[in-house]
DRENVO-515598 format. One record per residue (C-alpha): chain; x, y, z. Coordinates in steps of 0.1 Angstrom, whole numbers, plus 5000, padded with zeros to 4 digits. Each point is the difference from the previous one (the first is absolute). Layout:
BEGIN
site kette: A, x: X, y: Y, z: Z
...
This chain:
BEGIN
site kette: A, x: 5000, y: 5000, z: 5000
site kette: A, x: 5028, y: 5024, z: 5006
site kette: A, x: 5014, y: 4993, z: 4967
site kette: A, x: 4972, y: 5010, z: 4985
site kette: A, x: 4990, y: 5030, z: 5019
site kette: A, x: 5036, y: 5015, z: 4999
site kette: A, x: 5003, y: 4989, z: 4961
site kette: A, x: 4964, y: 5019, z: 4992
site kette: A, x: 5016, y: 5030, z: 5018
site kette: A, x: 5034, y: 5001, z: 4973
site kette: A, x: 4979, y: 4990, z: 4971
site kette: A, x: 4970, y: 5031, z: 5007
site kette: A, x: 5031, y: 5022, z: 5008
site kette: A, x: 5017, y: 4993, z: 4966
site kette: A, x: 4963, y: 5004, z: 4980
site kette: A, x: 4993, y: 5031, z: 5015
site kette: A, x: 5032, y: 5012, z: 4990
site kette: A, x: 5000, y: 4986, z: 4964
site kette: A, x: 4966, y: 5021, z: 5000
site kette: A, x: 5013, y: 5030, z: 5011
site kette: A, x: 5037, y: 5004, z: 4998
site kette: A, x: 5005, y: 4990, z: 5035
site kette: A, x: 5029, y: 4992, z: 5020
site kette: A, x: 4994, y: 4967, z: 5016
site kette: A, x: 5036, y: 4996, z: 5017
site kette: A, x: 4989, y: 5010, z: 5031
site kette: A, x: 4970, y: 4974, z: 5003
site kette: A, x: 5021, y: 4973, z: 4986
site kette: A, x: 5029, y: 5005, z: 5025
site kette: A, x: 4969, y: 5003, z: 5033
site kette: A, x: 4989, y: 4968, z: 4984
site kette: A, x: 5039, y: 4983, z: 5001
site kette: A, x: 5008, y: 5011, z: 5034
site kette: A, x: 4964, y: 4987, z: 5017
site kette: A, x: 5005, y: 4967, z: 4983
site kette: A, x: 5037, y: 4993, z: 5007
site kette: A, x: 4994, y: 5012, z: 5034
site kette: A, x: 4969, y: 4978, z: 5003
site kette: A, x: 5020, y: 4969, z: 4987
site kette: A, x: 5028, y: 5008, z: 5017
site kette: A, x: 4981, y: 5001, z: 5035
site kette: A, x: 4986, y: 4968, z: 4994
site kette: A, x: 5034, y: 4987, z: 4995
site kette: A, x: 5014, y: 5014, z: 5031
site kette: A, x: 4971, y: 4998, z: 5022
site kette: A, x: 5000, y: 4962, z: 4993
site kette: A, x: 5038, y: 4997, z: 5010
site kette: A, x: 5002, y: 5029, z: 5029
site kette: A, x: 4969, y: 5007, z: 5013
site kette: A, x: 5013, y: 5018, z: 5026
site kette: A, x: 5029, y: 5013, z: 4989
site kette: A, x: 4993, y: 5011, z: 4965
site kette: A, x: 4970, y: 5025, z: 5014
site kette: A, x: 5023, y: 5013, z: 5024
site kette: A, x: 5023, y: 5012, z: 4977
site kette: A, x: 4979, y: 5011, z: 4977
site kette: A, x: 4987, y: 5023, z: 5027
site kette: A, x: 5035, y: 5009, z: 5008
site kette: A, x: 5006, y: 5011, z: 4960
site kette: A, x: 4968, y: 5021, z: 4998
site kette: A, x: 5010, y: 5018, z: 5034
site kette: A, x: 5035, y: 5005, z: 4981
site kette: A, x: 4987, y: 5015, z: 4970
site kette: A, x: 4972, y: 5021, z: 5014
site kette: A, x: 5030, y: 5016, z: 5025
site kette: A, x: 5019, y: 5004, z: 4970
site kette: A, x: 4972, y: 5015, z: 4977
site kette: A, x: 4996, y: 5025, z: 5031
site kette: A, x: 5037, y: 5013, z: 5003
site kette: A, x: 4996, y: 5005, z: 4956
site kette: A, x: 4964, y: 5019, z: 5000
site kette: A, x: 4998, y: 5033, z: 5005
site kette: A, x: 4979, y: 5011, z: 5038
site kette: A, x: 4970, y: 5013, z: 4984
site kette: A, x: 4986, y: 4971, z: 4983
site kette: A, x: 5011, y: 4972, z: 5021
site kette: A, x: 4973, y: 5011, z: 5021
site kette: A, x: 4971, y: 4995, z: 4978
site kette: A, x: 4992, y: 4975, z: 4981
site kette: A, x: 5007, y: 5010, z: 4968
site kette: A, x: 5034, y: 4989, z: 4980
site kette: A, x: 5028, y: 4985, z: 5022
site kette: A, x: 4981, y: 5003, z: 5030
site kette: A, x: 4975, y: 4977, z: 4993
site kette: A, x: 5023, y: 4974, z: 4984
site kette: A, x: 5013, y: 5006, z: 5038
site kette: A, x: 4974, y: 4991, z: 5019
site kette: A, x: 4989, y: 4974, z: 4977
site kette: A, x: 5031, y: 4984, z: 5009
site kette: A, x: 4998, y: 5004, z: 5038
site kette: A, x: 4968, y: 4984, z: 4996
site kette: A, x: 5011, y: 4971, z: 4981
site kette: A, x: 5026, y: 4992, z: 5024
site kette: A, x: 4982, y: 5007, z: 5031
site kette: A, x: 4976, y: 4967, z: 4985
site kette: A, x: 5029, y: 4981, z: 4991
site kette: A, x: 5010, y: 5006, z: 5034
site kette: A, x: 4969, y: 4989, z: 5013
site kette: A, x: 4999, y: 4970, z: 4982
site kette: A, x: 5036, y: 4988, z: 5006
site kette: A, x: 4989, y: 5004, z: 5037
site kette: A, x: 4969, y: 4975, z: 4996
site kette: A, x: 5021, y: 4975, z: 4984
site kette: A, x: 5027, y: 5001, z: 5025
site kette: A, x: 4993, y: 4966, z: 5024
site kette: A, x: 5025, y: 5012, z: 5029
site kette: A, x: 4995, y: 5028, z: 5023
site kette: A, x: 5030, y: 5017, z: 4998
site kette: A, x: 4996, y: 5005, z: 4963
site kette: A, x: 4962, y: 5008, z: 5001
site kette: A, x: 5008, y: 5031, z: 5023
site kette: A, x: 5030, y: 5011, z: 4982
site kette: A, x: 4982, y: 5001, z: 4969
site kette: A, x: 4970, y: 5017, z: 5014
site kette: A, x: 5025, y: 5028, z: 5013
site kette: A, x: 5010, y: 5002, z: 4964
site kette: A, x: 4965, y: 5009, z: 4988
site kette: A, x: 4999, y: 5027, z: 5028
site kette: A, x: 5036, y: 5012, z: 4992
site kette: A, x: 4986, y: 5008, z: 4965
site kette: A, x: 4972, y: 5013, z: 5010
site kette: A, x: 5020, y: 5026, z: 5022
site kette: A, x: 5022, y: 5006, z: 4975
site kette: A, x: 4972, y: 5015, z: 4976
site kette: A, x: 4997, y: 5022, z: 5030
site kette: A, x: 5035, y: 5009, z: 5002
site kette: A, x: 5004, y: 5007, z: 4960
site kette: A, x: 4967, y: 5024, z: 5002
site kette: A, x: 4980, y: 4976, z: 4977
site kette: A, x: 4966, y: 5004, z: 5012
site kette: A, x: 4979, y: 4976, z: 4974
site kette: A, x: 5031, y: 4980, z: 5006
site kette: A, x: 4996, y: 4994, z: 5044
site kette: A, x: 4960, y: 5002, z: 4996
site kette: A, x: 5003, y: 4969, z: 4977
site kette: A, x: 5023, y: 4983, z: 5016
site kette: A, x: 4980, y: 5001, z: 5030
site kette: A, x: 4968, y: 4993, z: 4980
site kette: A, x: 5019, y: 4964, z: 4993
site kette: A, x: 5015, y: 4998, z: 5037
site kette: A, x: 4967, y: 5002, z: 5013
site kette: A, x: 4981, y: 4979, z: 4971
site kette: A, x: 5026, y: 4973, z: 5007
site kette: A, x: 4989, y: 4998, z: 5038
site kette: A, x: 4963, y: 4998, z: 4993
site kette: A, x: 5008, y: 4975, z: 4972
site kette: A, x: 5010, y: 4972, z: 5029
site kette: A, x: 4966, y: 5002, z: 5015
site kette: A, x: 4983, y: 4993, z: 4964
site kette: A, x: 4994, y: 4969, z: 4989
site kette: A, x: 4980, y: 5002, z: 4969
site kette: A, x: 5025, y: 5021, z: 4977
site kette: A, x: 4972, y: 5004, z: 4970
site kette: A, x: 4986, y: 5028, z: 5022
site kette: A, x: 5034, y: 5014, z: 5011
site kette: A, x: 5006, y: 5002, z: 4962
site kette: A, x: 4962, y: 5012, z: 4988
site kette: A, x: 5010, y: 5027, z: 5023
site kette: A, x: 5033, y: 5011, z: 4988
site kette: A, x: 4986, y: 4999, z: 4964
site kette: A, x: 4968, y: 5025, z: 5014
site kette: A, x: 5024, y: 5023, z: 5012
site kette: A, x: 5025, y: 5004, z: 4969
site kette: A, x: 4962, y: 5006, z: 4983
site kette: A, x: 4991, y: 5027, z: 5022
site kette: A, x: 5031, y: 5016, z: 5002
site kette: A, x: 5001, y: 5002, z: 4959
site kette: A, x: 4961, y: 5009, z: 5002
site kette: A, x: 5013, y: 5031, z: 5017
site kette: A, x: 5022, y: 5010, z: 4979
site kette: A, x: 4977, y: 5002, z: 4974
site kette: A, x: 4973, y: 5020, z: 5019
site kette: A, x: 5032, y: 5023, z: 5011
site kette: A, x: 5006, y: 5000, z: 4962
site kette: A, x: 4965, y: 5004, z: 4989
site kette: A, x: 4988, y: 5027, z: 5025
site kette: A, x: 4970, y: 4976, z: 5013
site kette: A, x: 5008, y: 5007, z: 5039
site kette: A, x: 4987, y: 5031, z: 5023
site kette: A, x: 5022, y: 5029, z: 4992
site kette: A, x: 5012, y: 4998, z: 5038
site kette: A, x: 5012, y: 4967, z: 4997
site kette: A, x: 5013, y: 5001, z: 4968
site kette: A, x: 5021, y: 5033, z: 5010
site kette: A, x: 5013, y: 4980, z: 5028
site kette: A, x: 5012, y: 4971, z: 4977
site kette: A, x: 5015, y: 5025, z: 4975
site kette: A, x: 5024, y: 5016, z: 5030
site kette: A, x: 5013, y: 4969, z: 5004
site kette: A, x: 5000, y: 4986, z: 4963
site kette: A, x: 5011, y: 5031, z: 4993
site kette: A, x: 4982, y: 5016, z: 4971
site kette: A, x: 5033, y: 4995, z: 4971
site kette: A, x: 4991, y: 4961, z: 5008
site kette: A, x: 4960, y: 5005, z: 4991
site kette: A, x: 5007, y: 5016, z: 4970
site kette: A, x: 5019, y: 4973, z: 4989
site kette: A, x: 4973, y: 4978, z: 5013
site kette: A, x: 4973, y: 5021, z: 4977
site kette: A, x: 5022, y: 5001, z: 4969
site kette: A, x: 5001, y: 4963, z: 4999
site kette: A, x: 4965, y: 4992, z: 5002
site kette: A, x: 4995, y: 5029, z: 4976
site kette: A, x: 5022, y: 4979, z: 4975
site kette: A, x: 4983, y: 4969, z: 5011
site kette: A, x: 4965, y: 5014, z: 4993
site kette: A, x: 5013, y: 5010, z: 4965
site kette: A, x: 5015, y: 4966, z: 4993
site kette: A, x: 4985, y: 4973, z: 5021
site kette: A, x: 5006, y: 4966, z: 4978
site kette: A, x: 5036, y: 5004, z: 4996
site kette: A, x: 5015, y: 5032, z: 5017
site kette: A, x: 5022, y: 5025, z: 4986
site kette: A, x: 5028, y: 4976, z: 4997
site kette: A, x: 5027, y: 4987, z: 5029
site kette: A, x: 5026, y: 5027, z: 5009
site kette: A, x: 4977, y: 5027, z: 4985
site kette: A, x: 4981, y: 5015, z: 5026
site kette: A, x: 5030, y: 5027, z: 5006
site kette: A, x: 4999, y: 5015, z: 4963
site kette: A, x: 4961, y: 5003, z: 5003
site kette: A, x: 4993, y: 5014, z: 5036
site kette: A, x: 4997, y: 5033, z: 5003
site kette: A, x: 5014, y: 5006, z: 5036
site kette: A, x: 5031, y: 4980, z: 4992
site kette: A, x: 5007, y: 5019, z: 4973
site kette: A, x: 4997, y: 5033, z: 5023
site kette: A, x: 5018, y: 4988, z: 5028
site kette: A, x: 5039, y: 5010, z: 5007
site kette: A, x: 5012, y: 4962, z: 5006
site kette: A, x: 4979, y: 4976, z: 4988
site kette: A, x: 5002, y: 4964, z: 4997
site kette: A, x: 4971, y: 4989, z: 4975
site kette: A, x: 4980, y: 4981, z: 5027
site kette: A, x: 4968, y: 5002, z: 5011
site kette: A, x: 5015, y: 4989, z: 5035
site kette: A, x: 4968, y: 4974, z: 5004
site kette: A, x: 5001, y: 4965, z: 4986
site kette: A, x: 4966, y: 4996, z: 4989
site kette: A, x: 4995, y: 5034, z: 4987
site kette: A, x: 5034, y: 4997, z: 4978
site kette: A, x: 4984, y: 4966, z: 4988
site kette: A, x: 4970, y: 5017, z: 4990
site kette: A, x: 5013, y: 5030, z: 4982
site kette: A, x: 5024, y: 4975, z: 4981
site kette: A, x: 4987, y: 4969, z: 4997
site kette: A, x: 4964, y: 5002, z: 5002
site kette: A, x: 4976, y: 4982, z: 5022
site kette: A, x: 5013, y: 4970, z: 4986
site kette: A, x: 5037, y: 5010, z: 5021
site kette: A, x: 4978, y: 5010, z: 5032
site kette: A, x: 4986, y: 4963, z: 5000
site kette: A, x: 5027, y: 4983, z: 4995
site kette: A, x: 5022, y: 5021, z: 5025
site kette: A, x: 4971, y: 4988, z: 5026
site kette: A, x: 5001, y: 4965, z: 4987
site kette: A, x: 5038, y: 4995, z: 5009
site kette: A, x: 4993, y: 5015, z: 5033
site kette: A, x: 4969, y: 4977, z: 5007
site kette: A, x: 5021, y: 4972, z: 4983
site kette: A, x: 5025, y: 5005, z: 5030
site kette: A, x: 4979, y: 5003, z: 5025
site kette: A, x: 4983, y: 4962, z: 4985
site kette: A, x: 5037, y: 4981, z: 5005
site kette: A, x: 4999, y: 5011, z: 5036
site kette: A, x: 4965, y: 4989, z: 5003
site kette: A, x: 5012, y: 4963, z: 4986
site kette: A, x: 5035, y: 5003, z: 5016
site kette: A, x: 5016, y: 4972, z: 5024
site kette: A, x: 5014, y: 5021, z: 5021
site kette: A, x: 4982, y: 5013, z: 5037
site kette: A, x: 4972, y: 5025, z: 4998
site kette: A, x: 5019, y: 5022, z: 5021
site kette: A, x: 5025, y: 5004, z: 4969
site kette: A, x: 4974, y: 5001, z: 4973
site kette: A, x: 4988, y: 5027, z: 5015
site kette: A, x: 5029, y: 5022, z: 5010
site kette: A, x: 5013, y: 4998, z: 4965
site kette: A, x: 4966, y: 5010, z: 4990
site kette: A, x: 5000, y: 5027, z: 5021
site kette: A, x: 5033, y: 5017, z: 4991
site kette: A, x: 4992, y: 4990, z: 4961
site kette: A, x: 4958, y: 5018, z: 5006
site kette: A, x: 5026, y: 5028, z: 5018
site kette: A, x: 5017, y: 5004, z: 4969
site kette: A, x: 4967, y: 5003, z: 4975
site kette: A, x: 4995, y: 5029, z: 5024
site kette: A, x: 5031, y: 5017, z: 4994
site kette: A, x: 4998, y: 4992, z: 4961
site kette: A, x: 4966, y: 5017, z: 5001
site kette: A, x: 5013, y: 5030, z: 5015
site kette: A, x: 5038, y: 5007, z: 4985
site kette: A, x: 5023, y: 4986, z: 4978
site kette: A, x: 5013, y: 4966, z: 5017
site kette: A, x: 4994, y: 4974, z: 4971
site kette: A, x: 5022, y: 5021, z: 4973
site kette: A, x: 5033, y: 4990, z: 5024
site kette: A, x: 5010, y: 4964, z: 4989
site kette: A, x: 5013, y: 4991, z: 5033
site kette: A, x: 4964, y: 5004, z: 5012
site kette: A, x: 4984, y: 4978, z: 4977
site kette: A, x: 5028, y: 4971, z: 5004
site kette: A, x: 4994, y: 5004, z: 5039
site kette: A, x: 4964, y: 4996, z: 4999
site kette: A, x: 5008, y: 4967, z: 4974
site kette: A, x: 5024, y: 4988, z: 5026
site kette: A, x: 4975, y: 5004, z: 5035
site kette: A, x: 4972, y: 4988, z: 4978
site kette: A, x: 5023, y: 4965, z: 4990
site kette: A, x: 5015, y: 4995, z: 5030
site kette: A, x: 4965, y: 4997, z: 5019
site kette: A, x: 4983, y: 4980, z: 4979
site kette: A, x: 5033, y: 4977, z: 5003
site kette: A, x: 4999, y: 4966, z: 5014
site kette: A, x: 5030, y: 4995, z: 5019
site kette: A, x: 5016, y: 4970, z: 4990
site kette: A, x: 5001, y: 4988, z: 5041
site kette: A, x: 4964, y: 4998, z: 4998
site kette: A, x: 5000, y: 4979, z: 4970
site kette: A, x: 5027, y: 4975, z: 5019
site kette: A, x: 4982, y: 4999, z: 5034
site kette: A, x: 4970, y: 4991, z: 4979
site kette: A, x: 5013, y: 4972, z: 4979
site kette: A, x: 5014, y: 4985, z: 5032
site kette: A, x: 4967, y: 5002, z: 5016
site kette: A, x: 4983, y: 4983, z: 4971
site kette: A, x: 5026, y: 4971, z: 4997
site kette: A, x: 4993, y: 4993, z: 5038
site kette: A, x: 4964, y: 5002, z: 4997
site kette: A, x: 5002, y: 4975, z: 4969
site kette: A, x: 5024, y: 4975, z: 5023
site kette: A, x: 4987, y: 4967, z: 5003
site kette: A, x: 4988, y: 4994, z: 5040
site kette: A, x: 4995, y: 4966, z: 4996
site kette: A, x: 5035, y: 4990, z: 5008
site kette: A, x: 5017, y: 4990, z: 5037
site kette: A, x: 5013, y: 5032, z: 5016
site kette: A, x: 5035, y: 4993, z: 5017
């Protein structure tokens, strides 16, 4: 199924582009880095599934410290460029974190791990990133309630309403459907540059809604990109760049791949508990993607590949214990015990 759903979103990318003169790099390389990371989680989660988590939460707290010391102050505080790449990271690795800490079998480890995830979380404190510590702690405290649940179809159902809600939002922000108080209120922290980046796109979207204005186009054809000193030629939303230049064809499929994810932990071997950590940090972020510019930054992409493989991973321990188990319970009994 993943096969499919990732190879519909590189063959729609390169057909809107032959439509409209698009430039479908950037889609194709999203595409490569969630699927090597996914593949190469499953590999690793199979071998190390303590150990490979834990450093991947170690590598995403590297490069988000090292993304802060190269970003210039005032936008690694919002979400927008760097900053949300940023926090997208610290929220990836808080889960990762998380998870390595549910797998972990002896005390000692557990709690070290679990001081990990709050060690990152601190850090996104430390560095300023605000959408960075909130998520972080989002996952922390998602993780704790997800030891208490025991049917994980309504952890995820839930996860899945929320990234809807939040992206519901952002089109009523968008779309100027919400009281003016409220709306004024979202803007100041939005910040209005962001809605009118918002509004251009499903401006373009309106205008082409079958196949978009082409992949890597939305920068030539928006008019406040095109007045604004440093731009970047991004919508700085996801589903609103997927809209304005890929139709609502891209929009489905972007929530396909994310409901597709959130299916393999719903069928995964491993514990609830994990399922639904890594779906929390992966639903944390959707969130981000909806608001800023995380899913242009490869790293991102591979990293949400990556968590996604490694909990949906079946250690190959588990596999052994079982096979044991199975070739004692098929041992004949009918023989003289000594």
């Amino acid at each position: 199924m993943g096969v499919i759903v990732l190879g519909a979103c590189a063959v729609w990318a390169l057909i809107t582009a032959t439509a409209h003169d698009g430039r479908p790099e950037g889609v194709l390389l999203a595409v490569l880095a969630v699927a090597a990371g996914y593949a190469s989680g499953r590999i690793l989660g199979a071998l190390l599934p303590v150990a490979a988590p834990a450093a991947g939460a170690l590598a995403g707290l590297g490069l988000a410290l090292t993304a802060a010391h190269t970003t210039p102050g005032p936008q690694f505080t919002t979400p927008l460029g760097h900053g949300g790449a940023t926090a997208a990271l610290l929220a990836l690795s808080t889960g990762a974190a998380c998870c390595a800490a549910w797998a972990a079998r002896r005390p000692a480890q557990r709690l070290a791990l679990s001081l990990l995830a709050v060690g990152i979380v601190v850090s996104a404190a430390v560095l300023g990133s605000t959408t960075g510590c909130a998520a972080g702690a989002g996952v922390l405290l998602c993780s704790l309630a997800a030891d208490r649940m025991r049917r994980r179809a309504l952890g995820l159902g839930g996860l899945a309403l929320a990234a809807a809600l939040v992206t519901g939002a952002t089109w009523a922000v968008a779309e100027n459907v919400l009281p003016d108080g409220l709306t004024a209120s979202l803007e100041g922290q939005l910040t209005e540059h962001r809605v009118l980046l918002w509004r251009d796109a499903l401006h373009l979207a309106g205008h082409h809604p079958a196949l978009g204005v082409g992949p890597g186009r939305y920068g030539e054809l928006s008019p406040t990109v095109t007045q604004s000193l440093l731009p970047d030629g991004k919508p700085h939303s996801a589903p609103w760049q997927q809209a304005a230049e890929q139709g609502l064809v891209g929009v489905a499929l972007l929530a396909t791949v994310f409901c597709w994810i959130l299916y393999s932990l719903w069928r995964s071997p491993r514990s609830t508990t994990i399922a639904l950590t890594a779906g929390a940090a992966l639903t944390a972020l959707a969130v981000i993607a909806s608001l800023g510019n995380a899913l242009s930054f490869t790293t991102v992409t591979a990293g949400a590949g990556l968590l996604a493989g490694l909990a949906t991973a079946r250690p190959l321990a588990d596999e052994d214990l079982e096979s044991v188990l199975n070739a004692r319970d098929q041992t004949p009994r009918n023989r003289l015990e000594p």
